[in-house]
FITOR-468358 format. One record per residue (C-alpha): residue number from 0; residue in three letters; x negated, y, z. Coordinates in steps of 0.25 Angstrom, whole numbers, padded with zeros to 4 digits. Example, Ala and Ser with C-alpha at 12.3 -4.5 7.8 and 13.67 -1.06 7.14 Angstrom:
# residues 2
0;ALA;-0049;-0018;0031
1;SER;-0055;-0004;0029
//
This chain:
# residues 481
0;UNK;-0035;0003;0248
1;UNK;-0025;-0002;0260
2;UNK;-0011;-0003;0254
3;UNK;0002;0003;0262
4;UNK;0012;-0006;0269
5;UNK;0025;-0004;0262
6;UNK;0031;-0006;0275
7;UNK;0027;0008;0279
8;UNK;0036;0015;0269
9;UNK;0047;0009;0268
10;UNK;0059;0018;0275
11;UNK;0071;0011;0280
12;UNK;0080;0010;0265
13;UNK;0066;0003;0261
14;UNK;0065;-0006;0272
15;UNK;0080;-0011;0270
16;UNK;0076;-0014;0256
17;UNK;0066;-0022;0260
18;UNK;0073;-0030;0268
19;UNK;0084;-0032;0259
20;UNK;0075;-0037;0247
21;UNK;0068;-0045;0259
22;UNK;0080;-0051;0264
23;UNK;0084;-0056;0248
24;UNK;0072;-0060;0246
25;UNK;0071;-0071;0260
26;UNK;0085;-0078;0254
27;UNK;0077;-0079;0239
28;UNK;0068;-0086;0246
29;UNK;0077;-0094;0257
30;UNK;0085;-0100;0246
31;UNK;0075;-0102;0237
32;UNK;0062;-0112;0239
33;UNK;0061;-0117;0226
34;UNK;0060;-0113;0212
35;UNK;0073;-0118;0207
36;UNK;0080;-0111;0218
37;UNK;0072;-0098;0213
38;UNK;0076;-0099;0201
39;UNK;0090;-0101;0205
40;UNK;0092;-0090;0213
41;UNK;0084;-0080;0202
42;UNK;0092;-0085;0191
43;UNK;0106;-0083;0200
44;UNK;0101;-0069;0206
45;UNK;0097;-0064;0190
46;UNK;0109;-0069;0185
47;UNK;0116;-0061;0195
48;UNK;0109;-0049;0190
49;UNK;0112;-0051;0176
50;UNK;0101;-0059;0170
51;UNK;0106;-0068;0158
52;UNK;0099;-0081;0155
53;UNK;0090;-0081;0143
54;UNK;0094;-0095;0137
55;UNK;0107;-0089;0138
56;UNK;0105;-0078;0130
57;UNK;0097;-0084;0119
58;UNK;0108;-0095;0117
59;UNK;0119;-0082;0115
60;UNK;0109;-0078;0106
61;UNK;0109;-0063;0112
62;UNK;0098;-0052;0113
63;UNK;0092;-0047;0124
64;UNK;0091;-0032;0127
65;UNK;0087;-0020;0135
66;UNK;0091;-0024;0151
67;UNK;0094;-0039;0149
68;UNK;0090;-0050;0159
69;UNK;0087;-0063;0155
70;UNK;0081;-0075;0163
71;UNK;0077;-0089;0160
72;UNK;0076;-0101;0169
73;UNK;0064;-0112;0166
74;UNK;0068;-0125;0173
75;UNK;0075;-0119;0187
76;UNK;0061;-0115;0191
77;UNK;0057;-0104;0184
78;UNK;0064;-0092;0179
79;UNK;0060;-0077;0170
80;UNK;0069;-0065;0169
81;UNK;0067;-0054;0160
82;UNK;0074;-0041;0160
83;UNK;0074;-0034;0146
84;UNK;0068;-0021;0146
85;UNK;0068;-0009;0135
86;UNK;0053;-0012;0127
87;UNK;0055;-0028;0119
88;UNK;0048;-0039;0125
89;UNK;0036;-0036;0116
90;UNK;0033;-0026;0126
91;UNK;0029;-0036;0137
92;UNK;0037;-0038;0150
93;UNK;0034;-0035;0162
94;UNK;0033;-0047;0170
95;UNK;0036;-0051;0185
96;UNK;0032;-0065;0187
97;UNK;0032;-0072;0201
98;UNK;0035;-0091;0205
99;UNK;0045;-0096;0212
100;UNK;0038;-0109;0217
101;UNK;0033;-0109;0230
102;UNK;0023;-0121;0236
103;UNK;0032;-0131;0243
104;UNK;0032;-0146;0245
105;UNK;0038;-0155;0232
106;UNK;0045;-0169;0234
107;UNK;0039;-0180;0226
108;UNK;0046;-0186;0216
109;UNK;0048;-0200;0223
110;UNK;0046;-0192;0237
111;UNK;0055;-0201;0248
112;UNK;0050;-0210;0257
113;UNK;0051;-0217;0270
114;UNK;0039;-0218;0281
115;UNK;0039;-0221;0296
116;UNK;0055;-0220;0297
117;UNK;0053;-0205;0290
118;UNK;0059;-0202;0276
119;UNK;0049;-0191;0268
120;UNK;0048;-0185;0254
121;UNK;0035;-0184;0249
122;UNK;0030;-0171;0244
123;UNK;0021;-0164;0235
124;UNK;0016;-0150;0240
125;UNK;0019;-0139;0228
126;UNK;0008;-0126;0227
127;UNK;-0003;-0124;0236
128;UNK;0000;-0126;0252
129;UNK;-0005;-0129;0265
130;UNK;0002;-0143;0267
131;UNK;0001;-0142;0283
132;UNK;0010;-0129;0282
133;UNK;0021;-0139;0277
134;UNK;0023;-0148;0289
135;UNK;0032;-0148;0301
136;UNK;0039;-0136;0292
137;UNK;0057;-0138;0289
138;UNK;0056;-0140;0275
139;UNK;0067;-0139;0264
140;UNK;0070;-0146;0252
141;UNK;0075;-0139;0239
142;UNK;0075;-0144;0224
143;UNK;0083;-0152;0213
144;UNK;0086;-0167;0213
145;UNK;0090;-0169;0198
146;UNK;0096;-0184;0196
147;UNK;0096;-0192;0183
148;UNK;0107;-0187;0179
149;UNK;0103;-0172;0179
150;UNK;0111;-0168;0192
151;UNK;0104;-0158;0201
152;UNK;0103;-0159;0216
153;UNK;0099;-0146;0222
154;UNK;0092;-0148;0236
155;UNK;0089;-0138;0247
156;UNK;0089;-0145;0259
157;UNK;0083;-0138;0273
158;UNK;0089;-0123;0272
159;UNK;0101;-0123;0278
160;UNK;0101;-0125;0292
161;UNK;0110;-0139;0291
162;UNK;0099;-0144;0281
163;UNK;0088;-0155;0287
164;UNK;0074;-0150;0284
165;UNK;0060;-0158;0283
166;UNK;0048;-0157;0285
167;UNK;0033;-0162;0284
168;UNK;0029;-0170;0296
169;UNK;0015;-0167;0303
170;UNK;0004;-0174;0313
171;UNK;0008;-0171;0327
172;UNK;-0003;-0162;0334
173;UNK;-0006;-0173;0344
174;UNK;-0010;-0183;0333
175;UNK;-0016;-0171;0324
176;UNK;-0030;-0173;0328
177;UNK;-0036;-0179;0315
178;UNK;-0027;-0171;0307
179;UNK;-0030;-0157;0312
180;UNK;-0044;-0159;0309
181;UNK;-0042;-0159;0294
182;UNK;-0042;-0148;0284
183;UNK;-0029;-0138;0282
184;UNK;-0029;-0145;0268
185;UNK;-0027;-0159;0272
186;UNK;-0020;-0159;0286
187;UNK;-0008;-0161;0280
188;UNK;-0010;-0168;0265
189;UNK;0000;-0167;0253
190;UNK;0006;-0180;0255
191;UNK;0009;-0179;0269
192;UNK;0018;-0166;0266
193;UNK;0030;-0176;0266
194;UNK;0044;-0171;0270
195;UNK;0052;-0180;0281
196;UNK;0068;-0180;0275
197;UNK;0072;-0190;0287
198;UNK;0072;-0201;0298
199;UNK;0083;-0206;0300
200;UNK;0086;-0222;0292
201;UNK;0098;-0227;0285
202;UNK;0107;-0234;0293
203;UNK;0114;-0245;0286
204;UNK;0127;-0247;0291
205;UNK;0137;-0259;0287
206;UNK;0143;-0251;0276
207;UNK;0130;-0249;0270
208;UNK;0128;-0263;0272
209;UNK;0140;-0267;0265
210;UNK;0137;-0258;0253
211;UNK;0125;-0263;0250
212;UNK;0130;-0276;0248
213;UNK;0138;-0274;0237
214;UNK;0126;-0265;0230
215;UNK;0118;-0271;0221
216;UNK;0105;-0267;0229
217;UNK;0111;-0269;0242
218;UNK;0098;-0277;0246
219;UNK;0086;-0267;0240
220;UNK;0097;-0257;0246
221;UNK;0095;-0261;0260
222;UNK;0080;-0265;0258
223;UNK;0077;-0251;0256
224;UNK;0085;-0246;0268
225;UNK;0078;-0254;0278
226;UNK;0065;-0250;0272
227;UNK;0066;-0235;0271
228;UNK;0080;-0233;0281
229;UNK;0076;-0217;0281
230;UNK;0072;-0215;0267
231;UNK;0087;-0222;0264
232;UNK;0093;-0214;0273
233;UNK;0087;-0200;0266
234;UNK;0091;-0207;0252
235;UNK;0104;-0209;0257
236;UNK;0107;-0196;0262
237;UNK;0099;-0189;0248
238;UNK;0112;-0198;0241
239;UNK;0123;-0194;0248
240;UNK;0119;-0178;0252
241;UNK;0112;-0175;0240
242;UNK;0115;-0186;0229
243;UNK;0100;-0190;0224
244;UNK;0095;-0203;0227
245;UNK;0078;-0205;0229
246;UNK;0075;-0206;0213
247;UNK;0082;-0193;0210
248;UNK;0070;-0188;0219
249;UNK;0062;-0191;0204
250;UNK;0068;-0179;0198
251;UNK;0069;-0170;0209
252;UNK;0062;-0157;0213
253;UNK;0061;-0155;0228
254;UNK;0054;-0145;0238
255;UNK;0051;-0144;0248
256;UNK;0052;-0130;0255
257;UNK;0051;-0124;0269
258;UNK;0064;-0124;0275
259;UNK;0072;-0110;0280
260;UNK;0074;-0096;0274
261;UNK;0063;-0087;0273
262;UNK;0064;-0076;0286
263;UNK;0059;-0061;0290
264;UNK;0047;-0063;0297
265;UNK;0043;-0053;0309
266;UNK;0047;-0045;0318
267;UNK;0048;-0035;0308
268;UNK;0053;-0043;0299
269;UNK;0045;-0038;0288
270;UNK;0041;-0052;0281
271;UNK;0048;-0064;0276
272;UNK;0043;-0078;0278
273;UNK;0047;-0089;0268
274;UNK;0044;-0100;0260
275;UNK;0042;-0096;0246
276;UNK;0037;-0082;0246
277;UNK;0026;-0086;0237
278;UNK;0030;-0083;0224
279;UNK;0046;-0079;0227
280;UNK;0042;-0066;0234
281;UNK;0039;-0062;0221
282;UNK;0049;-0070;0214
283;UNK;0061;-0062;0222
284;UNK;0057;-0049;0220
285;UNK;0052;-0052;0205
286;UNK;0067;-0056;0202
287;UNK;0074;-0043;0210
288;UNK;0065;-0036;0201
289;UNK;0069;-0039;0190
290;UNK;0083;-0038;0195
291;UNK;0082;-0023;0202
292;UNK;0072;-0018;0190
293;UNK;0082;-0010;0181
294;UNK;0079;-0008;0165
295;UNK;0064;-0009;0161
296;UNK;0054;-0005;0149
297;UNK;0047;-0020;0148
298;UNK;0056;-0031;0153
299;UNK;0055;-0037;0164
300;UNK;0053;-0053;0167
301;UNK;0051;-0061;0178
302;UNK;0046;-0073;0179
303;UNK;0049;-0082;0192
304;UNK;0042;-0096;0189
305;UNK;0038;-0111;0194
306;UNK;0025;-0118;0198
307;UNK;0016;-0106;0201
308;UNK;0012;-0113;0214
309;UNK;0006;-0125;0206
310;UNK;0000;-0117;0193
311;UNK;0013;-0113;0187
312;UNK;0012;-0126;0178
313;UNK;0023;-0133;0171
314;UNK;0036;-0129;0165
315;UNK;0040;-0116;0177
316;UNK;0028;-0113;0178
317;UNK;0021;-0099;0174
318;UNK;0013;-0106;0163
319;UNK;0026;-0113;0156
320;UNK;0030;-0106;0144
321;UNK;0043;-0102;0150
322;UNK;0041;-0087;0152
323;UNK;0035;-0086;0138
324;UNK;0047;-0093;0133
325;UNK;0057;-0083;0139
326;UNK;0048;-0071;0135
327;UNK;0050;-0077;0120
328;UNK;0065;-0078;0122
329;UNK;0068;-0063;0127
330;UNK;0059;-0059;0117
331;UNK;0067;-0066;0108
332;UNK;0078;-0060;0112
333;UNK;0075;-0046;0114
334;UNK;0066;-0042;0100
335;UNK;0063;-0056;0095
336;UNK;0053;-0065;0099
337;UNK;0039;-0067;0092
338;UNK;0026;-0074;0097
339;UNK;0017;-0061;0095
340;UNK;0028;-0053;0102
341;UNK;0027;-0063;0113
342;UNK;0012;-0062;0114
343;UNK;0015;-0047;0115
344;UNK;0025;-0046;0126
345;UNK;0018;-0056;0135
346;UNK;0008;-0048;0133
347;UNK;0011;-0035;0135
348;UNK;0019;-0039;0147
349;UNK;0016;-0035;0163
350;UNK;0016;-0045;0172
351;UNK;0015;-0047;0188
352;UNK;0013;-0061;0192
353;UNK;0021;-0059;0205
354;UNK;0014;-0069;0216
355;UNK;0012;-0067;0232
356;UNK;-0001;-0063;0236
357;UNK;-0008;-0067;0250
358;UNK;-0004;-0058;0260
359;UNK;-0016;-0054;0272
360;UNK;-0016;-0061;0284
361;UNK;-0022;-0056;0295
362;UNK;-0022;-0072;0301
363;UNK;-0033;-0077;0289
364;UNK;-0038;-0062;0286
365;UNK;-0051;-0070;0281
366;UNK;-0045;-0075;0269
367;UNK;-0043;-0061;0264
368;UNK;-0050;-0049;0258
369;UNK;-0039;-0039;0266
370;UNK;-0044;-0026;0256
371;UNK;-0037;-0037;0245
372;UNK;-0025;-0042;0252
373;UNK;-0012;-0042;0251
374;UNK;-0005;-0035;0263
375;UNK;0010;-0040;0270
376;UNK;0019;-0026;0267
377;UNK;0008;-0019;0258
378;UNK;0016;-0022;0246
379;UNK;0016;-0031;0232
380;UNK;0002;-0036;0229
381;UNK;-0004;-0037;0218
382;UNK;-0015;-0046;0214
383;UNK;-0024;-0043;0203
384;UNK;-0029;-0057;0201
385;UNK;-0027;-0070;0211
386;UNK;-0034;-0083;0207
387;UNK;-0045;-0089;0217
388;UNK;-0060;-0085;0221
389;UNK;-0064;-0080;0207
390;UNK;-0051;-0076;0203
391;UNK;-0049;-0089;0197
392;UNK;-0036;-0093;0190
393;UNK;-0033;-0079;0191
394;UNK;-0025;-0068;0182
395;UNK;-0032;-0055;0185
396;UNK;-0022;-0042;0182
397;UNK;-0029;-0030;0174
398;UNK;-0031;-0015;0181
399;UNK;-0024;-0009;0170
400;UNK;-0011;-0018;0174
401;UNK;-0012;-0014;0189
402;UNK;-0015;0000;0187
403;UNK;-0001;-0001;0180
404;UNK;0005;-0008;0190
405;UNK;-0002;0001;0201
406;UNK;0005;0013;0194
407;UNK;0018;0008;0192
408;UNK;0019;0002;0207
409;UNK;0016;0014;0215
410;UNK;0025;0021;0207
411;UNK;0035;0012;0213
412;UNK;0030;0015;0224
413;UNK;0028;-0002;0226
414;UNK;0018;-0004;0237
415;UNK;0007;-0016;0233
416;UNK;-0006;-0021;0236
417;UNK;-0016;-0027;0228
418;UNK;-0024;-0041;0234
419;UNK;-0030;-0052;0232
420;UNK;-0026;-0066;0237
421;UNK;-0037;-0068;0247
422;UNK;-0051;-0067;0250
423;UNK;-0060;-0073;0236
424;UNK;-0065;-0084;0239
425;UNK;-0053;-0089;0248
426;UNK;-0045;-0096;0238
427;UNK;-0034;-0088;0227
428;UNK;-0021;-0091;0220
429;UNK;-0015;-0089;0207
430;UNK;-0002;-0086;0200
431;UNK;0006;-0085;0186
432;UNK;-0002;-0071;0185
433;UNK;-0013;-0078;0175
434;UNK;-0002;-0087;0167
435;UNK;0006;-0074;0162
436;UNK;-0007;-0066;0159
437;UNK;-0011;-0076;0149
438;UNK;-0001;-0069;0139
439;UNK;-0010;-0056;0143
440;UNK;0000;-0048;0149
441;UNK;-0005;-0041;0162
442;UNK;-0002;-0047;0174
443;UNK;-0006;-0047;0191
444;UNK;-0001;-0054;0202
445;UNK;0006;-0046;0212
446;UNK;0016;-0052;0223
447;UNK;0019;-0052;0238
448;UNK;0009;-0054;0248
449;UNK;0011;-0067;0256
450;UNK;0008;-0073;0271
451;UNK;0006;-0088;0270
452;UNK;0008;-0090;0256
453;UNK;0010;-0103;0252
454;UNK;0015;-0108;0266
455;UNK;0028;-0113;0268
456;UNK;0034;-0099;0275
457;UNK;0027;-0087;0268
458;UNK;0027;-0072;0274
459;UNK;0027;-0060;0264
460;UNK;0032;-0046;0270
461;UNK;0046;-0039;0265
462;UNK;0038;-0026;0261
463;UNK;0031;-0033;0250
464;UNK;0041;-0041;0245
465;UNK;0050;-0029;0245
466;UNK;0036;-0020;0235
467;UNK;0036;-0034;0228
468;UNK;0050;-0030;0221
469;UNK;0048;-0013;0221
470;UNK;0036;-0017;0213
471;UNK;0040;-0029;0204
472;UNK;0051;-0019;0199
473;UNK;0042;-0007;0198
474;UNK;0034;-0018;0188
475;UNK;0046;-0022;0181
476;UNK;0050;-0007;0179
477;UNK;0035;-0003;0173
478;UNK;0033;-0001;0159
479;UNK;0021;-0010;0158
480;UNK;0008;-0009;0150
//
């Protein structure tokens, strides 16, 4: 069974909504590299759109109805919309759910130091990568410095074009000998994935000088200066431009991200390369579902969370009991809430767990089994189970829910594919799929299919970004089961 490319019939009005959706999409992800600055710009753009917080609701003590859009906002970093449909809760949901992390390089807590007459941060990489894809890259920063006090400093440094960049040093080819002979795995080793911030030492003029003198630490002052000059000129320069000093780098949450907007790729300009496609490519178009989907039977929710690329632990991630919670509130809010009732609704609810798949490259056609992959411009794929070798660690979606999801997608004409991630033995992956079907509602993993996932520039094509949205409001739309 060989799946059409969508390109091939699209007429001219389609061709222009795809690259309109395309074009919004590539500033989401140009302006937004980390999860706080996802949750941001949802929270803005649903707001916009007429979504009310829920906290804000429940403090007016009002009920929720038929056609109301609520949201709530866990910790900056994760956020879930429902919009109210015509059967209660009790019913179930249906349920898009996608992550807003991305792997990326993390600044350590007490990360600034001075070696050789080069000033670095030191970093701890964040989700699966290959490290020597991170060298000799530009390299942003974007994050929160929050001071004692509870003042937040926002950075995003290296995007505009008047902004410094940094980067991860590597061996010179000429030196290299030793080093090219190790495995991909430990030619470049975590802890060398340090960022150079600067060169240039502190120059202590007279003034200086006499300002030291009349401080108290005028002498540990200038000790420290003639010991580190570079790392006291990076300090001074974090004082003055971006008021934080080196302990505020305690409480402090930093990334570090490929530097540039995402760009149409080709001659045809039929693809997109970016950082972050992994999961926002399902994240965008989950959000403008919700928002383009008109009035629906089950109501809709949409989940956009934290932490998926480390096992979706900790207080945003999937296995937090923050989706639960807000269930329970709506509930609430809508026919009254009971335990048994929640059991029911999570229960009865449809979900798909919306992740990239591996897309086929022809360049590592060994890792493949190509009857079972994922094809560029073929269409949102679907995966009926993920997880490694075995299908280990794996959620593994019933017939009976794809047969319903079969029915409702060509209906909506939506073109998809169905895949795998790669050959069996060749590794595997997971998602939040198996976390939300715990509650026993039906769930499958369906997403966009990706060239060099987990890389600093990922590839998808505009086709299948553009089915990604046709069938996540098709889904949003369907009565359930």
């Amino acid at each position: 069974m060989e799946r059409k490319n969508a390109w091939e019939s699209y007429d001219k009005k389609t061709m222009k909504q795809v690259d309109k959706f395309a074009s919004e999409y590539i500033d989401f992800i140009s302006e937004c590299k980390t999860e706080r600055e996802c949750t941001d710009y949802i929270v803005n753009t649903i707001e916009a759109a007429g979504y009310r917080e829920l906290q804000e609701v429940i403090r007016e003590g009002k009920k929720l109805k038929t056609g109301d859009k609520v949201y709530s906002v866990q910790m900056n970093k994760s956020v879930v919309m429902f919009k109210i449909g015509k059967k209660p809760i009790s019913a179930g949901l249906n349920i898009l759910g996608a992550h807003i992390d991305s792997p990326r390089l993390d600044i350590k807590q007490n990360p600034l130091y001075e070696d050789g007459g080069v000033a670095y941060l030191d970093t701890h990489y964040y989700g699966g990568v290959k490290k020597y894809q991170w060298v000799t890259i530009p390299l942003a920063l974007h994050g929160v410095v929050v001071k004692k006090d509870g003042t937040t400093i926002e950075l995003n440094i290296g995007e505009n074009d008047d902004d410094p960049v940094f980067f991860v040093s590597d061996l010179l080819i000429h030196l290299a000998a030793d080093q090219m002979e190790k495995k991909a795995s430990k030619v470049i080793e975590g802890e060398a994935l340090d960022i150079i911030i600067g060169s240039k030492p502190l120059v202590i003029t007279d003034k200086d000088k006499d300002k030291d003198k009349e401080e108290k630490s005028a002498k540990k002052s200038k000790e420290e200066k003639s010991k580190d000059p570079v790392k006291s000129g990076i300090l001074k320069i974090l004082k003055e431009e971006y008021d934080f000093e080196e302990e505020d780098f305690l409480s402090a949450e930093i990334e570090v991200v490929p530097a540039g907007r995402a760009r149409e790729c080709g001659f045809d300009k039929s693809l997109i390369l970016g950082y972050g496609h992994d999961d926002r490519v399902c994240a965008y178009p989950s959000m403008r579902a919700m928002l383009d989907t008109g009035d629906v039977e089950k109501s809709a929710c949409c989940i956009l969370v934290d932490k998926e690329e480390i096992g979706s632990v900790g207080a945003t991630g999937m296995e937090s009991r923050f989706f639960e919670n807000a269930v329970s509130e709506v509930m609430d809010l809508t026919e009254g809430f009971s335990e048994l009732k929640l059991k029911r609704a999570l229960a009865a609810s449809c979900m798909l767990s919306s992740d990239v798949s591996a897309a086929f490259d022809p360049s590592y056609a060994d890792a493949f089994d190509k009857k079972n992959a994922a094809f560029l411009g073929r269409g949102l794929v679907f995966n009926k189970f993920t997880g490694s070798r075995g299908k280990s660690g794996s959620n593994d979606a019933n017939a009976e829910y794809i047969a319903y999801l079969r029915e409702i997608l060509d209906t909506g004409k939506v073109f998809y594919q169905t895949a795998e991630l790669g050959k069996v033995d060749k590794g595997g992956g997971g998602t939040i799929a198996y976390i939300l079907a715990l509650y026993g509602m039906n769930v499958i993993d369906s997403g966009v299919a990706v060239l060099n996932m987990h890389a600093p520039w990922e590839a998808i094509s505009k086709a299948d970004l553009y089915e990604s949205l046709k069938g996540y409001m098709a889904f949003l739309e369907g009565k359930g089961m």
